[in-house]
N, CA, C and O atoms as CSV, one atom per row, in Angstrom:
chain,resi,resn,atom,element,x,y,z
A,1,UNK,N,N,44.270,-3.792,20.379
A,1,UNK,CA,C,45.187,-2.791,20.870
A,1,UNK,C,C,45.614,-3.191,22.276
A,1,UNK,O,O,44.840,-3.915,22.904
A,2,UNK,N,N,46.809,-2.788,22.872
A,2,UNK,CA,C,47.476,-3.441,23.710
A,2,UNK,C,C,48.652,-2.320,24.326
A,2,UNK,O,O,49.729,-2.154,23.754
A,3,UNK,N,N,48.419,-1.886,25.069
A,3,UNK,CA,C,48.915,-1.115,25.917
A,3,UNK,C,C,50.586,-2.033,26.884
A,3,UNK,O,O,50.335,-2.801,27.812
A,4,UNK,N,N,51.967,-1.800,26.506
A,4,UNK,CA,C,52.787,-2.440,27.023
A,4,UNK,C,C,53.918,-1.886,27.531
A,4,UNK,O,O,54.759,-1.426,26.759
A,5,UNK,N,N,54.154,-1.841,29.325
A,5,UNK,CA,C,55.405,-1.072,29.402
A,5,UNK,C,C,56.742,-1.774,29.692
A,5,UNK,O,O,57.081,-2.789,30.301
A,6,UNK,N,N,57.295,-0.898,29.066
A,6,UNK,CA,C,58.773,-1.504,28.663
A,6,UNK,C,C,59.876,-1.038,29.755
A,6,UNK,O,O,60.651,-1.854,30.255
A,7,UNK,N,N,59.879,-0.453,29.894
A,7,UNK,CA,C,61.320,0.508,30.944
A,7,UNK,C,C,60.430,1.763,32.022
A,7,UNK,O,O,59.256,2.009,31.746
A,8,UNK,N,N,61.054,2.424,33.121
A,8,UNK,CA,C,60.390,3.557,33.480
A,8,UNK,C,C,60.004,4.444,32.389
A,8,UNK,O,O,60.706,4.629,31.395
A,9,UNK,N,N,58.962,4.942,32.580
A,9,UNK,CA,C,58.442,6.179,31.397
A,9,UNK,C,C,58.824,5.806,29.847
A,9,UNK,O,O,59.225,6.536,28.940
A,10,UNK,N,N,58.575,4.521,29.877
A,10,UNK,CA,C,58.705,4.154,28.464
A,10,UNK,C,C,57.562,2.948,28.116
A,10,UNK,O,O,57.496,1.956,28.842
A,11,UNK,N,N,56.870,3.079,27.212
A,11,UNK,CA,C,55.359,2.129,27.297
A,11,UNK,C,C,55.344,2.005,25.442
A,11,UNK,O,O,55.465,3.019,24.755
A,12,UNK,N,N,55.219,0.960,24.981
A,12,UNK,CA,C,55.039,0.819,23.407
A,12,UNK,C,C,53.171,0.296,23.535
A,12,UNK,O,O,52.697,-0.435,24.404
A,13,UNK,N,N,52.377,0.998,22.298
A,13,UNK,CA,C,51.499,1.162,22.527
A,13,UNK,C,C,50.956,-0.188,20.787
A,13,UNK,O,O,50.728,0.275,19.669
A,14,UNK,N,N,50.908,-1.443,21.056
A,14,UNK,CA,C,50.326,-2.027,19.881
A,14,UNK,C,C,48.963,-1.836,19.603
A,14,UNK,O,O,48.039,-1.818,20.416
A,15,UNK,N,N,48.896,-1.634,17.869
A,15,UNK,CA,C,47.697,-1.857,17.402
A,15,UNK,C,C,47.442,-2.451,16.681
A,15,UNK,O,O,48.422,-2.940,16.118
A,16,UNK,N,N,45.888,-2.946,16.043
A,16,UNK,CA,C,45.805,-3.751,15.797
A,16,UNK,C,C,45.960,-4.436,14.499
A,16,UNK,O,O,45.601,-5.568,14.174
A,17,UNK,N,N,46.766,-3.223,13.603
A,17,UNK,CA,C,47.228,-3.716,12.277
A,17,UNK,C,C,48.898,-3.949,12.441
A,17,UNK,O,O,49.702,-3.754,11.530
A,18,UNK,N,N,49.204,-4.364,13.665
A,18,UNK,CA,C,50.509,-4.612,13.768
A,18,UNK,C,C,51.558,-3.529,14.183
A,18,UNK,O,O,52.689,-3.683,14.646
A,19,UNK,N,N,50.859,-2.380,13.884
A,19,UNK,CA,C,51.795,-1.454,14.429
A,19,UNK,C,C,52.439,-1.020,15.602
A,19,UNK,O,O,51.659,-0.974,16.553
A,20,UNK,N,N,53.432,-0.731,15.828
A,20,UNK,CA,C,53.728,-0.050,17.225
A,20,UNK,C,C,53.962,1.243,17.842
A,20,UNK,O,O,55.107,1.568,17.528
A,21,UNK,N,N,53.424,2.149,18.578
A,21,UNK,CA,C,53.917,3.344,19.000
A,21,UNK,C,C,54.549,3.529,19.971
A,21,UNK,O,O,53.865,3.131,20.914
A,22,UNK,N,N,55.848,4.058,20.450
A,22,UNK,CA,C,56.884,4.072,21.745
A,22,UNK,C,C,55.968,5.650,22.245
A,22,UNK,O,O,55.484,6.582,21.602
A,23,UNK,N,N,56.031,5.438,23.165
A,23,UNK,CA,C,55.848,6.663,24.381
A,23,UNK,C,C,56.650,6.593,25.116
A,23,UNK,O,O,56.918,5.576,25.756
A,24,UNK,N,N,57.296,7.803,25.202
A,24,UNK,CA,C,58.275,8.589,26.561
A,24,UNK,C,C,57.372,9.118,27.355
A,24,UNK,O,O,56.409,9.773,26.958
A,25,UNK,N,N,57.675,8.824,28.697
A,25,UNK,CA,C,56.270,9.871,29.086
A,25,UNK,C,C,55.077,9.227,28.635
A,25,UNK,O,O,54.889,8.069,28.263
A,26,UNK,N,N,54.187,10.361,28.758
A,26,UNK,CA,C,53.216,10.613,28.106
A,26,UNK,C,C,53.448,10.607,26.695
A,26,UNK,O,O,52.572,9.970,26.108
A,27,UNK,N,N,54.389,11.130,25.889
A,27,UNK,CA,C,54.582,11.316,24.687
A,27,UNK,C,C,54.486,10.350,23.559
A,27,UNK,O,O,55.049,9.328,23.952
A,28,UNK,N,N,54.034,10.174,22.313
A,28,UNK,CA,C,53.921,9.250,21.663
A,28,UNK,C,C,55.422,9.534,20.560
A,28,UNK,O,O,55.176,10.476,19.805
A,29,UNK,N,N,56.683,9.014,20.352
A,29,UNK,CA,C,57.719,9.495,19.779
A,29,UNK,C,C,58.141,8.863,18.777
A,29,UNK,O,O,58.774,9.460,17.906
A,30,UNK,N,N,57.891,7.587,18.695
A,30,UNK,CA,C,58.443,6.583,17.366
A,30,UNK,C,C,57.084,5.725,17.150
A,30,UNK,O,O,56.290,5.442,18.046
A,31,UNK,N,N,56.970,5.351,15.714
A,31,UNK,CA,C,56.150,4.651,14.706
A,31,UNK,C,C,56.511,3.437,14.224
A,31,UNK,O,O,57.408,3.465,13.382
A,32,UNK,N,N,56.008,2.235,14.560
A,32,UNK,CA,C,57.229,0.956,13.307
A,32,UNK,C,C,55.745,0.567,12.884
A,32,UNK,O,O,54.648,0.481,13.437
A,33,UNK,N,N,56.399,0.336,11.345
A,33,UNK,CA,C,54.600,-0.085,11.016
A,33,UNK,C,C,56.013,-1.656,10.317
A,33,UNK,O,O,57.152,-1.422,9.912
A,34,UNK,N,N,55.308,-3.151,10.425
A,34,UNK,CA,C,56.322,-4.120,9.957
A,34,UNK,C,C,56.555,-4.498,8.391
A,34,UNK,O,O,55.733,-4.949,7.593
A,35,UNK,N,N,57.547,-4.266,8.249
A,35,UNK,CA,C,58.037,-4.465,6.845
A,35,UNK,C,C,57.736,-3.146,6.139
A,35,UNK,O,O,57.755,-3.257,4.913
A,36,UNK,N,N,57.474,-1.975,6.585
A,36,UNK,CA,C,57.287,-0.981,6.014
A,36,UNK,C,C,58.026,0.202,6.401
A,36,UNK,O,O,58.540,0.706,5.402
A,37,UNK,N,N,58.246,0.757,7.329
A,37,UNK,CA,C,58.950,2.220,7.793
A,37,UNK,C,C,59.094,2.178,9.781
A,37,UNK,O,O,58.298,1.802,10.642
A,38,UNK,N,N,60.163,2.619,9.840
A,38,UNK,CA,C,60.731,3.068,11.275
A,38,UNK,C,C,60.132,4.643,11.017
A,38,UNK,O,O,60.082,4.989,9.836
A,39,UNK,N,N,59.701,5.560,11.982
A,39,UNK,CA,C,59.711,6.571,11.967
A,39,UNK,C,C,59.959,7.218,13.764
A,39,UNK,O,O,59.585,6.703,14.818
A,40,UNK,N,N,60.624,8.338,13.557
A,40,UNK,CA,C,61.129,8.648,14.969
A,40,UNK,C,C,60.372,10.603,14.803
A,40,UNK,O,O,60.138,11.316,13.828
A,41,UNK,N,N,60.235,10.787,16.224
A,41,UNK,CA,C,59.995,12.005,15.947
A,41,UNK,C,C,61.085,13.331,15.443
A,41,UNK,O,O,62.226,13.115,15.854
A,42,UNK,N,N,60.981,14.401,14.789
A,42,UNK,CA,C,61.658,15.383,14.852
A,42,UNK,C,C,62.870,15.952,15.761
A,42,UNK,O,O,64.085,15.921,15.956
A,43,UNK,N,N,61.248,16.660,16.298
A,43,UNK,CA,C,61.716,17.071,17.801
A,43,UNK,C,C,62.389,17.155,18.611
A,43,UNK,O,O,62.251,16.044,19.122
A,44,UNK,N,N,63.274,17.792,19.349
A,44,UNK,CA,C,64.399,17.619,20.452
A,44,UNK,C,C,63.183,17.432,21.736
A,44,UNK,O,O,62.354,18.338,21.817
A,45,UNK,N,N,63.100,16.447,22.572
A,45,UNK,CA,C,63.543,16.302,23.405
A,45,UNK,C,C,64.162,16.778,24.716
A,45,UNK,O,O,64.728,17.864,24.838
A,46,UNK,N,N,63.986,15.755,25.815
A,46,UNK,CA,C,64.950,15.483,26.607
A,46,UNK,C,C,65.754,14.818,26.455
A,46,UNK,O,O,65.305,13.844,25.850
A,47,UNK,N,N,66.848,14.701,26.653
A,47,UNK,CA,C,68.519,13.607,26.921
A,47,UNK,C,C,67.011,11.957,26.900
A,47,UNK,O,O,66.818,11.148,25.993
A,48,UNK,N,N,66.293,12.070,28.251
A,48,UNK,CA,C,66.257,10.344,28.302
A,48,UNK,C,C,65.402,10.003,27.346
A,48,UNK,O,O,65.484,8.815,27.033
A,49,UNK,N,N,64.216,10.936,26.489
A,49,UNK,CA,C,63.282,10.918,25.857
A,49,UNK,C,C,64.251,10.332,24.553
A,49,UNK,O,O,63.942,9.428,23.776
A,50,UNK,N,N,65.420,11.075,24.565
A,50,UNK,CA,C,66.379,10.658,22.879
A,50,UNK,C,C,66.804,8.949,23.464
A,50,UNK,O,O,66.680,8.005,22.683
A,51,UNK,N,N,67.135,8.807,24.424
A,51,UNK,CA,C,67.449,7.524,24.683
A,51,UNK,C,C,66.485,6.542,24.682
A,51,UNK,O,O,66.668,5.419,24.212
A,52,UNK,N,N,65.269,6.999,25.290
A,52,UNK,CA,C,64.080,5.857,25.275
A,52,UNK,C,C,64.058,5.045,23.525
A,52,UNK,O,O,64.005,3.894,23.091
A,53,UNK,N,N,64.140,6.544,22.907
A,53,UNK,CA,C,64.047,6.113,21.344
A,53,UNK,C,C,64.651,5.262,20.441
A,53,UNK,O,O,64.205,4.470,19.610
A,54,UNK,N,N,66.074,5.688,20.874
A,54,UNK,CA,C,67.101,5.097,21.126
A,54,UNK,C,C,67.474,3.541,20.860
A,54,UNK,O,O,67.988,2.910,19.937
A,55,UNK,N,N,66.890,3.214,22.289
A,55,UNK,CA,C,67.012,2.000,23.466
A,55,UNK,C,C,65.799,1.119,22.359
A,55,UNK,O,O,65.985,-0.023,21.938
A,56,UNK,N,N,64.866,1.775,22.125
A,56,UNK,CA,C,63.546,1.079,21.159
A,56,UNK,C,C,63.893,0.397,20.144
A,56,UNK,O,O,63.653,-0.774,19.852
A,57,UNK,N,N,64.728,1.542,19.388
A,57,UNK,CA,C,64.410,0.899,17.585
A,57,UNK,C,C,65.730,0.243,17.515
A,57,UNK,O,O,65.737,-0.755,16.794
A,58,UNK,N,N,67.151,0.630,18.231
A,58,UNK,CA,C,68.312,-0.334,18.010
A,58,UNK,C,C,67.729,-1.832,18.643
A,58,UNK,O,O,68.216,-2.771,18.015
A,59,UNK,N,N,67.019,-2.159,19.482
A,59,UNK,CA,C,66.846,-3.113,20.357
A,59,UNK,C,C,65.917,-4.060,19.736
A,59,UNK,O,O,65.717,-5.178,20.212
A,60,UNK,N,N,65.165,-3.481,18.337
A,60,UNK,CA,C,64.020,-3.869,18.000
A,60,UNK,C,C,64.026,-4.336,16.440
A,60,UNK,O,O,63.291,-5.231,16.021
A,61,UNK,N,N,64.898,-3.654,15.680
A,61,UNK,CA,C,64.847,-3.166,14.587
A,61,UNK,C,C,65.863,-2.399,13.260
A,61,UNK,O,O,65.680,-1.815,12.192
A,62,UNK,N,N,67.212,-2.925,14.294
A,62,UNK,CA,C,68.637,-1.910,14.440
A,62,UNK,C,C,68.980,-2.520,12.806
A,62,UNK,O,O,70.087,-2.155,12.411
A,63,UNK,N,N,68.364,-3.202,12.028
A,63,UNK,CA,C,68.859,-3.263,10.469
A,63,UNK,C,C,67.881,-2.565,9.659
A,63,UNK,O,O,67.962,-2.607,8.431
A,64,UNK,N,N,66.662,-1.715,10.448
A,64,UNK,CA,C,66.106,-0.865,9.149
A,64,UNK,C,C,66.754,0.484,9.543
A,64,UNK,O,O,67.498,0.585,10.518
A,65,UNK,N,N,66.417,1.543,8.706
A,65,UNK,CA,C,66.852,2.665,8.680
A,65,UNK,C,C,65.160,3.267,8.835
A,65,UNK,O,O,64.051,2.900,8.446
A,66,UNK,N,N,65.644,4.235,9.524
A,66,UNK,CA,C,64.447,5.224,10.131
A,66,UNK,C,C,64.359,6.435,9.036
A,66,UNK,O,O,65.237,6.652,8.200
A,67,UNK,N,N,63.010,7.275,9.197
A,67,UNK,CA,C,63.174,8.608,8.950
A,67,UNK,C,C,62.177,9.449,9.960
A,67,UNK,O,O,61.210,8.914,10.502
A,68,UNK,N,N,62.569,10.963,10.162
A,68,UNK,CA,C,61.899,11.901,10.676
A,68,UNK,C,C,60.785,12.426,10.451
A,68,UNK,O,O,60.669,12.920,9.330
A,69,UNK,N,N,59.776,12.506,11.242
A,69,UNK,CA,C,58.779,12.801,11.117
A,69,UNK,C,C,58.183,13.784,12.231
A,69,UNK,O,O,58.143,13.409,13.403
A,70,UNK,N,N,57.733,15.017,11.858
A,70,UNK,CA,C,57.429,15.800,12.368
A,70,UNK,C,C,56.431,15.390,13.954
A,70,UNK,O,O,55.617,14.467,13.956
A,71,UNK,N,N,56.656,16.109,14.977
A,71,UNK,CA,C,55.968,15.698,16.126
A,71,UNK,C,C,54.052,15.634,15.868
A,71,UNK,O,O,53.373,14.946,16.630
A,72,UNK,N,N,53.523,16.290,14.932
A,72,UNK,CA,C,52.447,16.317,14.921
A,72,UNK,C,C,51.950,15.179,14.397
A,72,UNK,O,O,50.861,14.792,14.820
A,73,UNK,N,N,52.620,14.438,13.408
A,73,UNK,CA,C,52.885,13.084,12.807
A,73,UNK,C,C,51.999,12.001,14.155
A,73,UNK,O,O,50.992,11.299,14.246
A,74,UNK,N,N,52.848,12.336,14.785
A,74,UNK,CA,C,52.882,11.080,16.237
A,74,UNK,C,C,51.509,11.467,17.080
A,74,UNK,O,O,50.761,10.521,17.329
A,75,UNK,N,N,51.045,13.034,17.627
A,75,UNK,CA,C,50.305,13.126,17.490
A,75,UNK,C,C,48.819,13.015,17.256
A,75,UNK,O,O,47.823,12.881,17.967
A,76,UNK,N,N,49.074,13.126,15.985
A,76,UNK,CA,C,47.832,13.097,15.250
A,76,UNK,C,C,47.555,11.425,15.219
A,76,UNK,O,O,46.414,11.099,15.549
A,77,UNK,N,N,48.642,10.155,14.793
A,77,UNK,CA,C,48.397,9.304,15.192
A,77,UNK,C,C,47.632,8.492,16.183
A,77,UNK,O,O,47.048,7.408,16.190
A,78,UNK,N,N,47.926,9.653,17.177
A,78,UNK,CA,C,47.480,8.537,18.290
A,78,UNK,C,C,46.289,9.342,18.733
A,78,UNK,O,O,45.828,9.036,19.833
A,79,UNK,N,N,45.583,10.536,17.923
A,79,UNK,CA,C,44.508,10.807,18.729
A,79,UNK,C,C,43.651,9.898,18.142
A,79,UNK,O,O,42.705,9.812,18.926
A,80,UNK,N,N,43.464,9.203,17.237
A,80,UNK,CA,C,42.939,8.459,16.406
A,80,UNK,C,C,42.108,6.724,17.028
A,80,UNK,O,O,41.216,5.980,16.621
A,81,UNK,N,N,43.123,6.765,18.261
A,81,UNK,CA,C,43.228,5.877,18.728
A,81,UNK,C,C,42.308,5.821,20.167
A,81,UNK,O,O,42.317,4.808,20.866
């Protein structure tokens, strides 16, 4: 696991089955697990929190298609961790 920051208040959090978690903030908001699913949170947000997200998965990943996943999703993920 690997703790990595990317922009102000923006930090992607790797683990060790390849996955990645974006944090806004403190917040844990998007999921990419590879070759399997984009997931973004629900949730509204702030304006830069939608952009961090944004800025992530077009920059990263901009030919899969995402789906929504409830904030507890992200969450619960990362207490795990």
């Amino acid at each position: 696991m690997r703790i990595k920051p990317i922009a102000s208040n923006m930090t992607e959090l790797l683990l060790n089955d390849g996955s990645r978690v974006l944090f806004s903030y403190e917040t844990p908001v998007a999921h990419y697990k590879p070759s399997q699913f984009l997931y973004r949170t629900s949730r509204k947000w702030s304006v830069t929190t939608s952009k961090h997200i944004g800025k992530w998965d077009i920059a990263k990943w901009s030919d899969m298609p995402y789906s929504e996943m409830p904030q507890e999703y992200f969450d619960n993920l990362t207490e795990r961790v």
